[in-house]
N, C-alpha and C positions, 0 to 999 in steps of 0.2 A: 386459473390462468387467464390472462387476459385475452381478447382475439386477437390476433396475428393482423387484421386488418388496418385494426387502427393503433397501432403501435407509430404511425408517424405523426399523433395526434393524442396520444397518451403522455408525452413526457415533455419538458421546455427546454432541458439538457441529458449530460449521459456524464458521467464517471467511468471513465473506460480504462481495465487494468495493463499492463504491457506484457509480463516473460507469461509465454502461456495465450494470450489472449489478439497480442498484434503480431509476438516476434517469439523464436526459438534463440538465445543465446544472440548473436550476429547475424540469425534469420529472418527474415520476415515470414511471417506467414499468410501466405497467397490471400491476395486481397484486403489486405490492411490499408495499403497508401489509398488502395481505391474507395475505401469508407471512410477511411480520414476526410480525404477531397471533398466526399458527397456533403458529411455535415456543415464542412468549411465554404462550399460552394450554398446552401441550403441559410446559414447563416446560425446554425443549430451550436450554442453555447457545448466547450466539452471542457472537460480536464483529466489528462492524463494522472492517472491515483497507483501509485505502488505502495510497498512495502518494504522496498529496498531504499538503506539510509547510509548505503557507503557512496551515490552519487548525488551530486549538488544537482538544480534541476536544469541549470545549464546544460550541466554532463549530460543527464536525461535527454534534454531533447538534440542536443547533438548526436547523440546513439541512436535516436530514431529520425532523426535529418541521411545521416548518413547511410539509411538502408530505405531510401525514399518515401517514408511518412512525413506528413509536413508539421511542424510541432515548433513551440516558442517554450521557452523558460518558464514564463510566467503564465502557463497551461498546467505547467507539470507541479503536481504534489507527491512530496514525498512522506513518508513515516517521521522521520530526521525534522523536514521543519514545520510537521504538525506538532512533532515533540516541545521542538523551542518553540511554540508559540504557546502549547499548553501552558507550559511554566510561566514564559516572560506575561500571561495572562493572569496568572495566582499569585505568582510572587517577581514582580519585575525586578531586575537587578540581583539575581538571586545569583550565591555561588554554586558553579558547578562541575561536577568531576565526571568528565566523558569518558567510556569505554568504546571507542567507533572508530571512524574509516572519518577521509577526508569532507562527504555531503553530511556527517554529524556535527562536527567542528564545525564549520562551519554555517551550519544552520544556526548554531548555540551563540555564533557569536554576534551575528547579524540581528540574532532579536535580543539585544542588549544584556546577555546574560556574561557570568562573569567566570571566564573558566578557570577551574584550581584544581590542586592535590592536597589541598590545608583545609580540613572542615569543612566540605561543601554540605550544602542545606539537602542538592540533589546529586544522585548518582544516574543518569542518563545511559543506556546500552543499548548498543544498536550493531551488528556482525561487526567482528574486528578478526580480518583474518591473520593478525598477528596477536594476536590473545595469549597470556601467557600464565604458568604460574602467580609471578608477581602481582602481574594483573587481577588474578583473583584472589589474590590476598588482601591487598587496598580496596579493591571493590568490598567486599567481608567487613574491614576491617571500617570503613566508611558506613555502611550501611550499619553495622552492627553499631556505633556511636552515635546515630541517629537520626542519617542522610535517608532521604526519601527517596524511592527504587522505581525507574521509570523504564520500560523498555520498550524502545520502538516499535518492533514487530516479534510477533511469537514463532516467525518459522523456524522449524526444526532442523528442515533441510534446503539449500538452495542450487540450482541448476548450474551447470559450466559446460564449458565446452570437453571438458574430460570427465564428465560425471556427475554424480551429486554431491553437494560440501556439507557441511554443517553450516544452520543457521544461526540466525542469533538467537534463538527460543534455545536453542544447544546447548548454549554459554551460559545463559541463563538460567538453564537448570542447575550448574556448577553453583552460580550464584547464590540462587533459593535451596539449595542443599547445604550450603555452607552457614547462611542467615537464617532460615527463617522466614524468610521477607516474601510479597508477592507482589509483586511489580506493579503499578500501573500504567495498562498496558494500551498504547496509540494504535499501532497497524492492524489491518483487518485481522479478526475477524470483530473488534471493536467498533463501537461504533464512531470516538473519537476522533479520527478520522477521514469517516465520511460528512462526521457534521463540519470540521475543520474545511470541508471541499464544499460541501452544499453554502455555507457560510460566503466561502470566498465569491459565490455564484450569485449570491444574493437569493437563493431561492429557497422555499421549502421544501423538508424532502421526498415531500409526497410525487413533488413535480418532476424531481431525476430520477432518473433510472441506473443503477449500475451492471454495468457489463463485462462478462470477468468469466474466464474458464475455470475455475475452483467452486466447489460446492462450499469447503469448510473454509474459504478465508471468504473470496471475492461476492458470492452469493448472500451467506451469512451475516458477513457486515453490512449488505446492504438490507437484508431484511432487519436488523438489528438496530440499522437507523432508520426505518420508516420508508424507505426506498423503494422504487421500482427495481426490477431487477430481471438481466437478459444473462442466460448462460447461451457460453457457444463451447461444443464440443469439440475444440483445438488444442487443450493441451492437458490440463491435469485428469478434466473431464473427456472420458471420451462416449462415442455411445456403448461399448463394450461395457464399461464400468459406472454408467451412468446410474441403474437403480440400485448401485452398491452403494454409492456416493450420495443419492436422495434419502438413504435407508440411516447412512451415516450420520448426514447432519442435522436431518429430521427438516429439515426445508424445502420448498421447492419454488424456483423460481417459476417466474411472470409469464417468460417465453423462454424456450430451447432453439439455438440455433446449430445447425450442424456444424456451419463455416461461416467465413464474414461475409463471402457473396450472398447467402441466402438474409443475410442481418439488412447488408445492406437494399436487398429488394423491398424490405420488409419496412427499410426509411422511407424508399423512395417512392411508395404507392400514394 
């Protein structure tokens, strides 16, 4: 691990994750807007990095405007249009058949892909909490003739304010039970993108760091792209389940933070 010292002198930017790491559901969690500030004050490069591809990154940073973090659109990365850009990078102009929520569609569409239900080249899947039979029937029946299987993020489960839902890793299992098929796969724990974000940064990614309460997505991926990498024990991680979690994913990050105040002292030396 590194020294806790020079961790404001270790990194030129930060990948910092959001459910779990800044915010609970519509919560923030204590000390988020105040490390937001610090780097925005400090003049320290960030980008907001999720998983989640049913918001556009407007929505994004509107949901953390409104719980007093300070955040722009064009901070925030999502899984969704790390997707459209994987594609509209291999095959520009490619047709495409989306399985998603509105920041999926909408990402596909802005990077000039071309969306259908007639032969698409790709099959795109990213949480559709209207998922349906039918839906998984065309998804099958497309991949199986020979559309390429792409899926945003691998999570199984994802948080709400009533509980845990199914993720899009969920659907996806339907999917790759019915095909065959194994998706390739954008959202953490891939490294896709994180390079997708270190890229946007213009940086190497020895230079950022990512920051992220999950051992197996947020840590992972960023070990997985060459990353620095800050755990803070605020949501999936906590210290209770912390060496179950190391044992898990066989990783261990750079530095452990309890909370964001002790992260943020840890900038600001």
């Amino acid at each position: 691990m590194r020294e806790r010292t020079d961790l404001n002198e270790a990194w030129k930017a930060f990948l910092i994750d959001l459910d779990g790491t800044l915010y609970h559901g519509t919560h923030m969690i204590p000390g988020a807007d105040e490390l937001i500030r610090e780097f925005n004050d400090r003049g320290i490069p960030l980008l907001f990095v999720t998983n989640n591809s049913s918001r556009t990154p407007e929505d994004v940073a509107e949901h953390l405007s409104n719980m007093g973090i300070p955040a722009d659109a064009d901070q925030v990365c999502t899984s969704a249009v790390a997707a459209a850009h994987y594609i509209a990078e291999i095959a520009p102009g490619s047709r495409v058949a989306a399985i998603g929520e509105n920041g999926l569609l909408t990402a596909l569409e802005q990077a000039g892909l071309q969306l259908t239900k007639e032969q698409p080249d790709y099959v795109v899947q990213g949480i559709d909490r209207s998922f349906t039979y039918d839906k998984l029937t065309e998804a099958a029946r497309w991949i199986l003739g020979g559309a390429k299987y792409i899926l945003t993020n691998p999570d199984l489960l994802l948080p709400s304010q009533d509980g845990l839902l199914p993720g899009a890793g969920t659907l996806s299992a339907a999917i790759r039970a019915a095909t065959g098929a194994e998706p390739v796969v954008i959202g953490k724990p891939s490294d896709i993108l994180m390079k997708f974000a270190t890229d946007r940064l213009g940086l190497q990614p020895q230079d950022v760091a990512v920051i992220g309460d999950n051992m197996l997505t947020d840590i992972s991926a960023g070990i997985n792209a060459g990353c620095g990498t800050i755990l803070t024990l605020t949501g999936i991680t906590t210290p209770d389940n912390l060496d179950t979690f190391l044992a898990r994913s066989g990783v261990k990050p750079d530095v452990i933070c309890s909370d964001l105040h002790e992260l943020k002292q840890l900038i600001t030396r």
